[in-house]
C-alpha positions in Angstrom: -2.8 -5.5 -13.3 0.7 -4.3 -13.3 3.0 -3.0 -10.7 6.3 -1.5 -11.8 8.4 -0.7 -9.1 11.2 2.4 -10.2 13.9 1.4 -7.5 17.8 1.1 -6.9 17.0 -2.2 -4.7 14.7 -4.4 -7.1 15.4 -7.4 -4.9 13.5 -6.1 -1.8 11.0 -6.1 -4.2 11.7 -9.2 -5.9 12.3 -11.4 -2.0 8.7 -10.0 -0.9 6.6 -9.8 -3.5 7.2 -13.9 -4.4 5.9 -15.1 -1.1 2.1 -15.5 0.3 -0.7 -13.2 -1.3 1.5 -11.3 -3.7 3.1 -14.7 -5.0 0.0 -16.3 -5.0 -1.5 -13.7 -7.4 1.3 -13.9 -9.8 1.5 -17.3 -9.9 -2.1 -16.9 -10.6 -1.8 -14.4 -13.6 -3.7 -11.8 -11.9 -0.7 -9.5 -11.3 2.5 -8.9 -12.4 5.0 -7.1 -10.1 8.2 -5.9 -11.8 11.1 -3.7 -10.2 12.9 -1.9 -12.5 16.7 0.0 -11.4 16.7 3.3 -12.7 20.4 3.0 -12.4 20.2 1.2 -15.5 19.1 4.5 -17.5 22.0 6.6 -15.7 24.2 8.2 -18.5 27.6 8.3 -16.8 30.4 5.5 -16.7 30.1 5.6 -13.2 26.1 5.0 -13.2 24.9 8.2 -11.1 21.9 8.7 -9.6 22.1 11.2 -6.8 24.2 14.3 -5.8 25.1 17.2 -3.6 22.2 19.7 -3.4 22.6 22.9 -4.4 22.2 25.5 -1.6 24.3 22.9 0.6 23.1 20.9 3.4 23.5 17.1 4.5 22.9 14.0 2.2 22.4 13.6 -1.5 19.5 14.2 -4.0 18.0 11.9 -6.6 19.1 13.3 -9.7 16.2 13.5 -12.5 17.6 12.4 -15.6 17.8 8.5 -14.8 14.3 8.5 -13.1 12.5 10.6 -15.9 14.6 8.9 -18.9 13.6 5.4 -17.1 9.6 6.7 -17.1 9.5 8.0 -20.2 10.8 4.4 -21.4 8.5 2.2 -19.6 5.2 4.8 -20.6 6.5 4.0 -24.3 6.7 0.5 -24.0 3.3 -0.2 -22.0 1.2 2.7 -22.6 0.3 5.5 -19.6 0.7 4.4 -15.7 -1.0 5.9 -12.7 2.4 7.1 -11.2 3.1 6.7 -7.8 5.5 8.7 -5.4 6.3 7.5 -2.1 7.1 10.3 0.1 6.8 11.7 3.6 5.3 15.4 2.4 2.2 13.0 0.9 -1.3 12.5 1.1 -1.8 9.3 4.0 -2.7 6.3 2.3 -5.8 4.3 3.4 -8.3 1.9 2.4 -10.1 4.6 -0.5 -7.4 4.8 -2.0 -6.4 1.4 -2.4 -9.7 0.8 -3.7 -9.7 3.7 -6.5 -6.1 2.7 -7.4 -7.7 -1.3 -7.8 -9.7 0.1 -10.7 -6.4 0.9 -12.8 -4.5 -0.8 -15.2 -0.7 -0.1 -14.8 0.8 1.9 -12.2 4.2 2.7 -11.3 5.3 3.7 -8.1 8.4 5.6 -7.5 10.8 4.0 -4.4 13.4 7.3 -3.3 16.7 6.8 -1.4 18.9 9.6 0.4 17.3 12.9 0.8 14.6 13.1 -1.7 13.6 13.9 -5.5 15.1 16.6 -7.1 12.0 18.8 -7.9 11.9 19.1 -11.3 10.6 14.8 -11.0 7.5 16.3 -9.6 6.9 18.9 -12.1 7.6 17.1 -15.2 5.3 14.1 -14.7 1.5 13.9 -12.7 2.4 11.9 -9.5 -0.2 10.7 -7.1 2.2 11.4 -3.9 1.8 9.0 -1.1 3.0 8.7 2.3 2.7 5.7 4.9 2.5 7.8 8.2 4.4 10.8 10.1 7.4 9.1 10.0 10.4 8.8 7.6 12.0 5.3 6.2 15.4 4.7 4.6 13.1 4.2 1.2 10.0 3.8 -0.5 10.0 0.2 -1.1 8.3 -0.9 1.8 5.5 1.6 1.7 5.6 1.1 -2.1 4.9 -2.8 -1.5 2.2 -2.1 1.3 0.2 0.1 -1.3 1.0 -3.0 -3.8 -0.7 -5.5 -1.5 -3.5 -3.1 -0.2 -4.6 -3.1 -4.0 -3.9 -6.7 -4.9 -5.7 -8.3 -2.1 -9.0 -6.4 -3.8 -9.0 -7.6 -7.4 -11.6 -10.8 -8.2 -9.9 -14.3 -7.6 -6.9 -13.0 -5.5 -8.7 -13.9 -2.3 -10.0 -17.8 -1.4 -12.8 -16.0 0.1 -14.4 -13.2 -1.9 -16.1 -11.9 1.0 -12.8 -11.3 2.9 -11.5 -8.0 1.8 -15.6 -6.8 2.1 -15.4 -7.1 6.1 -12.1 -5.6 6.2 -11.4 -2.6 8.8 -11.8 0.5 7.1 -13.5 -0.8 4.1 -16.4 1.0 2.8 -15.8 4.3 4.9 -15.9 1.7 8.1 -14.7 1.6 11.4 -12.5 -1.2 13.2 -13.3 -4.8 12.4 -14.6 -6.9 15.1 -13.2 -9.5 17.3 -12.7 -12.7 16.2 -12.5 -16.6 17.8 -11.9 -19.9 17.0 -11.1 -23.4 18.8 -11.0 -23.9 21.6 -13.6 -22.9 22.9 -12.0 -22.1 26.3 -8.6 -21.1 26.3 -6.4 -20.5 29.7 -10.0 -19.4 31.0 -11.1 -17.4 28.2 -14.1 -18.6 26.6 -15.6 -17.4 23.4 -19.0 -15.5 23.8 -22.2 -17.3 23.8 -23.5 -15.6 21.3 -21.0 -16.7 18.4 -22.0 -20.8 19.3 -25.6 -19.8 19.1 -26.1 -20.5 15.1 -28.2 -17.5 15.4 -26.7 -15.6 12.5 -28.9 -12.5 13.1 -27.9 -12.1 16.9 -24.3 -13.0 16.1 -24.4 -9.9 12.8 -25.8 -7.7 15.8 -23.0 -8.6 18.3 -20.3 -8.2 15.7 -21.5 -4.6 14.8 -21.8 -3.9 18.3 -18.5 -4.7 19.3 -16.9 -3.4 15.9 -18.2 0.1 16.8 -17.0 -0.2 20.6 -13.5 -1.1 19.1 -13.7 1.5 16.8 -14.5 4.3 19.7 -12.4 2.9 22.1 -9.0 2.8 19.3 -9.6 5.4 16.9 -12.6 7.3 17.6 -11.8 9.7 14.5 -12.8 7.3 11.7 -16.2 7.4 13.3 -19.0 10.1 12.1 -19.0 13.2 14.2 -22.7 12.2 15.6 -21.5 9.1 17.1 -18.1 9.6 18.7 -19.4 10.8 21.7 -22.0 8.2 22.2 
């Protein structure tokens, strides 16, 4: 799969996405993550990419010309993208998602700076518009490299463990995941529950549901359906 990253800062891109998972799945063949500067399709000696808004107000605007020219380039060299926009005013991305967007074959996603998009990106190209949470960054790399990982980690071979990414939180529609333990078996007092030590793999399956669904109510009650959150 490819990831191409439109963005004025490639090497945030570049330092993350070379370490752990991401890295791995490179190194791997499995994915390739490229940042790509619109600045470099600006058409001014002084290589623009934002200005004043019209209408006045604070801060500057990402101008379109650099940011559609630089699309239009990379569509004709790969072929079509799933086009990303990372922005506050989008839809909240969660686990779906990154499990429909695991199905495509390129996509692009769009980092901003300063005070947005000039409009007319929106309307001249079919953006899937994403936002991270209620709150606003200094850019869409970060997001734009969580949505990047949230994808990778679900494609065949990325994982040691295959069945990893299927016990996830949220996967599947899910709730919460459940606790977990490992050694030692007491710790400052703390001891793992009976249950897991048993070798009783049904019993232990029945515990983990339990206590996955009593996290889930407990933390965020609203991912669970209607006819059990008040149970």
């Amino acid at each position: 799969m490819l990831f191409t990253f439109l963005t004025l800062f490639p090497d945030i891109v570049n330092a993350y996405s070379k370490e752990s998972i991401l890295g791995g799945a490179q190194d791997k063949g499995l994915v390739k993550i490229e940042p790509v500067d619109f600045r470099d399709f600006t058409r001014d000696r002084h290589r623009t990419v934002d200005d004043r808004p019209f209408g006045g107000g604070p801060g500057m605007v990402l101008k379109p010309e650099p940011i559609l020219d630089a699309v239009e380039w990379l569509e004709r060299r790969d072929g079509p993208y799933r086009k990303i926009m990372l922005t506050p005013s989008g839809k909240p991305f969660d686990q779906k998602m990154a499990e429909e967007l695991s199905k495509e074959e390129r996509i692009m996603l769009l980092a901003g700076r300063y005070e947005g998009f000039d409009e007319r990106i929106r309307e001249e190209c079919e953006w899937v518009e994403i936002s991270m949470g209620d709150f606003v960054l200094c850019g869409g790399e970060l997001p734009g490299l969580c949505v990047v990982e949230a994808i990778t980690r679900l494609l065949p071979g990325v994982l040691g463990d295959s069945e990893s990414a299927l016990q996830d939180s949220f996967q599947n529609g899910g709730g919460l995941d459940h606790p977990h333990y490992t050694r030692p078996r007491v710790y400052r007092g703390r001891e793992v529950p009976q249950v897991l030590l048993s070798g009783d793999h049904g019993a232990i399956e029945k515990w983990r549901d339990k206590a996955a669904r009593e996290r889930t109510h407990e933390r965020r009650p609203d991912l669970l359906p209607s006819s059990n959150k008040n149970k």
